[in-house]
C-alpha positions in Angstrom: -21.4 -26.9 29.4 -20.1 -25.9 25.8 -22.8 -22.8 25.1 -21.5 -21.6 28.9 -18.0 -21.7 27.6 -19.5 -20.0 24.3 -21.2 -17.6 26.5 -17.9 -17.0 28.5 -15.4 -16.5 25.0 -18.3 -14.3 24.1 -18.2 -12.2 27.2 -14.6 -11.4 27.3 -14.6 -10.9 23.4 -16.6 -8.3 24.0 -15.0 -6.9 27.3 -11.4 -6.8 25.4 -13.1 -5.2 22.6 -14.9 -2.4 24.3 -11.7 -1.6 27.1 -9.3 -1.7 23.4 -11.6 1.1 21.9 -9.8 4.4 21.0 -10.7 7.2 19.4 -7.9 9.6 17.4 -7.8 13.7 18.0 -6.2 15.0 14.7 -5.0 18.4 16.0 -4.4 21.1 13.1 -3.3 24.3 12.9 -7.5 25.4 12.7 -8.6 23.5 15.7 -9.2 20.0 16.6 -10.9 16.7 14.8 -12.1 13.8 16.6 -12.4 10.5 15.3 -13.9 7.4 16.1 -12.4 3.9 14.7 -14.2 0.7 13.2 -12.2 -1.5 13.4 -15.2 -4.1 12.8 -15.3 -3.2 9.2 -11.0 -2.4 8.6 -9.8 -3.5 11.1 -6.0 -3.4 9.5 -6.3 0.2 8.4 -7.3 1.3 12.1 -4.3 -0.9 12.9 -1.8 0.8 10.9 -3.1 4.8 11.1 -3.0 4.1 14.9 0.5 2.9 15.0 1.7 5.5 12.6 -0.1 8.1 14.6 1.7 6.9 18.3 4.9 6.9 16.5 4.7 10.3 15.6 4.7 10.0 12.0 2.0 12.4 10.9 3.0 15.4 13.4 4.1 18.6 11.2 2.5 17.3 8.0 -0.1 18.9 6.2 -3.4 18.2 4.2 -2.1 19.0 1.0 -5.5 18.5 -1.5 -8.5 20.2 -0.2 -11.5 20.2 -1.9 -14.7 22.3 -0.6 -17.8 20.2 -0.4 -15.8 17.1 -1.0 -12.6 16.5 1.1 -9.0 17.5 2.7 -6.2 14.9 2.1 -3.6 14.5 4.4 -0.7 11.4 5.9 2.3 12.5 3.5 5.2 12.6 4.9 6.6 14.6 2.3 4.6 17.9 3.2 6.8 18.4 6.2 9.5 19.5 4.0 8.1 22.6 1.6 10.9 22.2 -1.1 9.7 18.9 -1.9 6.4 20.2 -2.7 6.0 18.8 -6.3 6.0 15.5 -4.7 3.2 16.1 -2.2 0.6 13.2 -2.4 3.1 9.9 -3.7 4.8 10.1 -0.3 3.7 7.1 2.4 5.4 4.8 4.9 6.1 2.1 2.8 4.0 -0.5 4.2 0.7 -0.9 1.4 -2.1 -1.9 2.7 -5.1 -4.4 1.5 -8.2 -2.6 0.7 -10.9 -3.1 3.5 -13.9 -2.0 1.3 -16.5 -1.9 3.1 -20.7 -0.7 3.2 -19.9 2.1 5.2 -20.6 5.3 3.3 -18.4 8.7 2.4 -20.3 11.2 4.2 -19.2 14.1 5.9 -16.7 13.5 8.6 -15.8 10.4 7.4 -12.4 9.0 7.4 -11.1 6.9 4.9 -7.7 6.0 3.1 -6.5 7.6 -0.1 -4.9 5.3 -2.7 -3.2 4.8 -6.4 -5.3 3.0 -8.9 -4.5 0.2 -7.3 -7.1 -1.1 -4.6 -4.3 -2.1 -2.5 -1.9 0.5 -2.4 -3.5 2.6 0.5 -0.5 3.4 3.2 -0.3 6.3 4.8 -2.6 9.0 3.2 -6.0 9.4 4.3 -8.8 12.0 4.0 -11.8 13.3 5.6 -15.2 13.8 4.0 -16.5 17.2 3.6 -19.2 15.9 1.9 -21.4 13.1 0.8 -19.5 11.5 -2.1 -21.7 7.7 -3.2 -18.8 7.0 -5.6 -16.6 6.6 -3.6 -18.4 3.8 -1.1 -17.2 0.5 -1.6 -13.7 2.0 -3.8 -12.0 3.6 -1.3 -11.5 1.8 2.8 -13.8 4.3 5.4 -12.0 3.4 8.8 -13.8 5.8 10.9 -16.0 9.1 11.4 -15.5 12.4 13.1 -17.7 12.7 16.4 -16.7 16.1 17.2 -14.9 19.3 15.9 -17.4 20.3 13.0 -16.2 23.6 13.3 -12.7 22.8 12.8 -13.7 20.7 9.6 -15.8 23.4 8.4 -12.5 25.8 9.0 -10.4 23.4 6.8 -12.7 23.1 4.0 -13.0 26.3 3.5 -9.1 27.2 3.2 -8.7 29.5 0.4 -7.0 26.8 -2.7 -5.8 27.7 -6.1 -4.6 25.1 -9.1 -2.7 22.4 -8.2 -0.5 21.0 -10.6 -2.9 18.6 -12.1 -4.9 21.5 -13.0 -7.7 20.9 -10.0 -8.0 23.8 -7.6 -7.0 21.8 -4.3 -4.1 23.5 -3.4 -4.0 25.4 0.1 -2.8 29.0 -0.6 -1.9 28.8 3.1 -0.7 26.1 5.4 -3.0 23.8 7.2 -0.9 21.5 9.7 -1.7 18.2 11.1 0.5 19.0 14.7 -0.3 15.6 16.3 -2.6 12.6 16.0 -3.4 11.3 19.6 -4.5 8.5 20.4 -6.7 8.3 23.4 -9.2 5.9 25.1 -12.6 6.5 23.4 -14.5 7.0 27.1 -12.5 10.3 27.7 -13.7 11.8 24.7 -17.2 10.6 24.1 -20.1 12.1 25.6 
């Protein structure tokens, strides 16, 4: 009787789990993204991007750090407002997050949380992967992958840049928006 009552939790585990599965479409001024989560491996940074994302919190920012062959940076609030551009990239929502490291690697498409120095200060800020980067697996929290929209990525990371103010040429010479980030069930967008 108790493995059919295993059996049974297992079942509807698995049920809830698969009707709860979402995907994200990050639309930018260059086209659309599409993301899928894993929230097996981070499962409270999927949490909090999705919930920052349905609240509206990343429509009109910007990926303010883009980096050919490595990666676009995005989730600060503060690029909606250009005059407080020397800030871009400390801004967040004020809820820090634990780090979720985790064996899933920084390959291209990938979507993962930027941070400080310290392991848990991840919040808002994420980026995706242009790129395979090996140093950063197991540093930085991968919360999901793109699984359509190549040539929008390919679009963004190759945005003409110029130096940023840390002396790293990252910086967009022209604006590339994050409009929305949807969330959606994960059916009407995988095929």
């Amino acid at each position: 009787m108790k493995w059919i009552l295993s059996l049974l939790a297992v079942c509807l585990t698995t049920l809830t789990t698969h009707a709860a599965e979402e995907a994200g479409i990050i639309e930018t001024s260059k086209g659309n993204i599409v993301v899928e989560f894993w929230p097996d491996v981070a499962p409270k940074t999927v949490a909090q991007f999705k919930k920052l994302a349905k609240s509206g919190f990343y429509d009109g920012t910007a990926f303010h750090r883009i980096v050919e062959g490595f990666m676009a940076q995005g989730g600060d609030p503060l690029t909606k407002d250009p005059s407080k551009e020397s800030a871009w990239g400390s801004g967040g929502s004020g809820n820090l997050l634990p780090a979720e490291f985790n064996s899933r690697k920084h390959t291209r498409g990938v979507l993962s949380m930027a941070r400080s120095t310290d392991p848990n200060s991840a919040d808002s800020q994420f980026f995706l992967m242009f790129g395979t980067a090996p140093h950063l697996d197991g540093q930085y929290t991968g919360f999901g992958k793109m699984i359509s929209g190549e040539e929008t990525l390919t679009k963004i990371e190759t945005t003409p840049v110029t130096m940023s103010p840390s002396g790293e040429p990252s910086k967009p010479t022209e604006r590339v928006e994050i409009k929305t980030i949807k969330i959606v069930p994960l059916s009407e967008v995988k095929k």
